[in-house]
C-alpha positions in Angstrom: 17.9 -11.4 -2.7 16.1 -8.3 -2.5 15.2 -7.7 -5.9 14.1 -10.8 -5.1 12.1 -9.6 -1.9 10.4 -6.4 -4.2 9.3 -8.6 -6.6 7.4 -10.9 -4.3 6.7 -8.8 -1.2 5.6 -10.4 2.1 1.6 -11.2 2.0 0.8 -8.6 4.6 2.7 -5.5 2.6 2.0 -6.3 -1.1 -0.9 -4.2 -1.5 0.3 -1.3 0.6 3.9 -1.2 -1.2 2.3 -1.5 -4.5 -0.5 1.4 -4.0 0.6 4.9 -4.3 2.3 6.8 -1.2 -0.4 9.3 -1.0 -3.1 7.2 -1.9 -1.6 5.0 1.3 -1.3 8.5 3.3 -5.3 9.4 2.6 -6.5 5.8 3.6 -4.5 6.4 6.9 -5.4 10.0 7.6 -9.0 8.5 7.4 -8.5 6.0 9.7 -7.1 8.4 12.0 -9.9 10.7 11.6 -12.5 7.6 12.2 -10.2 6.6 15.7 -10.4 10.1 16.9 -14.2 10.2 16.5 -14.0 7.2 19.0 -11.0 8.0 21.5 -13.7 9.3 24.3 -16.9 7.4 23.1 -18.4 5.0 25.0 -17.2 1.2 25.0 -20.7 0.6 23.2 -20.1 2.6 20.8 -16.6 1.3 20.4 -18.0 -2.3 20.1 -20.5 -1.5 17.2 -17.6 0.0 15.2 -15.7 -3.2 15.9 -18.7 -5.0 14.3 -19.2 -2.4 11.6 -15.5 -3.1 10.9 -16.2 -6.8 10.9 -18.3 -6.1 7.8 -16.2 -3.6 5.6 -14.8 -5.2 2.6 -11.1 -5.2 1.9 -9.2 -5.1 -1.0 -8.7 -8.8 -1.6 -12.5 -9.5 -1.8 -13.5 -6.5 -3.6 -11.1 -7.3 -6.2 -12.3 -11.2 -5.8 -15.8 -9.9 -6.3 -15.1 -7.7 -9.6 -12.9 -10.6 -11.3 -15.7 -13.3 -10.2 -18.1 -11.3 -12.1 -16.2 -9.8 -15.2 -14.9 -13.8 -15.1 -18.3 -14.8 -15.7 -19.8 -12.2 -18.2 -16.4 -12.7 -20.3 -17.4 -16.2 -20.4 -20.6 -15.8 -20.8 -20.4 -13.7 -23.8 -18.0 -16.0 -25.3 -19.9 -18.6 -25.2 -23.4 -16.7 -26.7 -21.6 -14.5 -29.1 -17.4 -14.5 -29.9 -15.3 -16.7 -28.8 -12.5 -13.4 -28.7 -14.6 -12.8 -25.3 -12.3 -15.8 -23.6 -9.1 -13.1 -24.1 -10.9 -10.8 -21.7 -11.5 -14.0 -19.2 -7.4 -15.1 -19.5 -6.8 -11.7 -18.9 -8.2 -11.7 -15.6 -6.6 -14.8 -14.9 -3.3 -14.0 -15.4 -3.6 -10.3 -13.3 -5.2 -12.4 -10.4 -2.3 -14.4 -10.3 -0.2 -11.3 -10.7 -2.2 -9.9 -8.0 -2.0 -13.3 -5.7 2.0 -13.3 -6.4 3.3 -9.2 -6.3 0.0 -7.5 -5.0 -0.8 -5.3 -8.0 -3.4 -6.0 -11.1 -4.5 -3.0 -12.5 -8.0 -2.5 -10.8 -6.1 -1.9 -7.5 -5.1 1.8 -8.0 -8.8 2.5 -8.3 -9.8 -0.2 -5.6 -7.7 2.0 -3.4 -8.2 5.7 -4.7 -11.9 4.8 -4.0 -11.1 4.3 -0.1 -11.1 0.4 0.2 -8.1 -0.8 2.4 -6.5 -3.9 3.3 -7.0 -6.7 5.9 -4.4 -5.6 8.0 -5.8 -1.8 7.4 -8.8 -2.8 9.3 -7.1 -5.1 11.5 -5.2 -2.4 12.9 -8.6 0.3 13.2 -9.9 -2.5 15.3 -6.7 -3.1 17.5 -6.2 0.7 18.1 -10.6 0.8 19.0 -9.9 -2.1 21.6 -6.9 -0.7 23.2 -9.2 3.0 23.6 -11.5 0.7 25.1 -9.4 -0.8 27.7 -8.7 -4.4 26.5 -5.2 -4.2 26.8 -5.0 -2.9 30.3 -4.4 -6.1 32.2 -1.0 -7.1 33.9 0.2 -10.5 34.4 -2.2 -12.3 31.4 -1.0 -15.8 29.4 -0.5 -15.3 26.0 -3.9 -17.1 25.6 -5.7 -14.5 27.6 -3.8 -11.3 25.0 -4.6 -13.5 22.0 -8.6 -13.5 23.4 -8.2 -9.8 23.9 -7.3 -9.3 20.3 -9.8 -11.7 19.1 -12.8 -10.1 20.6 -15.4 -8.4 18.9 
C-alpha cells in the first residue's frame, strides 16, 4: 500500500514530493522573505498582497498554459507540414496525464526552478498574511464565521 501511496501521491503533495528538496527549500525561503516584508505593514498593504496573490499563477496552469499551446502548434504543424508533428502532440498527452496522476511531467523541474509554486504554496502565503492581519483573532466564532475568515480577500 505505500508503494502504492508514492506512486499516486495525494493531490495537494504531488508537485511538492516530486520537485527537488532544495528547489522546495528556495520557493519557501522566498515566501518567508515576502511574509516578513509584511509582518508590521499595514492591513492595506496586507490586503493588496492578498489580491496580488489572487493573481499569481501556479504550477498547474502554467504547465496547462505551455501544453495548450505546444498542443496546438504540434497540431498545427502536423497538419500544414508532417504528420510526425502529431508524436510531439501525444507526447504531451501522455505527460499531462502523467502529471494529472503522479505530479511530475518533465517541464515541472523548470516550472519550479523558475520560482512558480503550487496552489496550496499560495494558499498558505495568504493564510499566514491574514492571520498577521488579525483575521483569526476572534473567540467563540461558528465554523461558518472561520471558513469566511479564510475566504476573504
Amino acid at each position: 500500500m505505500n508503494k502504492l501511496k508514492n506512486l499516486f501521491p495525494p493531490t495537494f503533495q504531488r508537485v511538492f514530493l516530486r520537485t527537488d528538496p532544495n528547489v522546495n527549500a528556495q520557493i519557501r525561503k522566498h515566501t518567508i522573505k515576502n511574509l516578513n516584508i509584511y509582518k508590521n505593514c499595514d492591513p492595506q498593504d496586507i490586503t493588496d498582497r492578498i489580491r496580488k496573490l489572487d493573481q499569481e499563477w501556479d504550477t498547474e496552469r502554467t504547465l496547462e498554459v505551455y501544453a495548450a499551446v505546444m498542443i496546438f502548434l504540434s497540431s498545427y504543424l502536423g497538419v500544414k507540414t508532417r504528420k510526425c508533428w502529431f508524436l510531439v502532440t501525444g507526447a504531451i498527452a501522455v505527460f499531462m496525464i502523467q502529471h494529472g496522476v503522479q505530479g511530475w511531467c518533465p517541464l515541472l523541474p523548470f516550472i519550479r526552478k523558475w520560482g512558480v509554486r503550487t496552489a496550496e504554496e499560495i494558499m498558505n502565503e495568504k493564510i499566514v498574511l491574514k492571520w498577521i492581519r488579525g483575521d483569526f483573532d476572534k473567540e467563540n466564532m461558528t465554523v461558518d464565521q472561520m471558513l469566511n475568515m479564510v475566504e476573504k480577500q
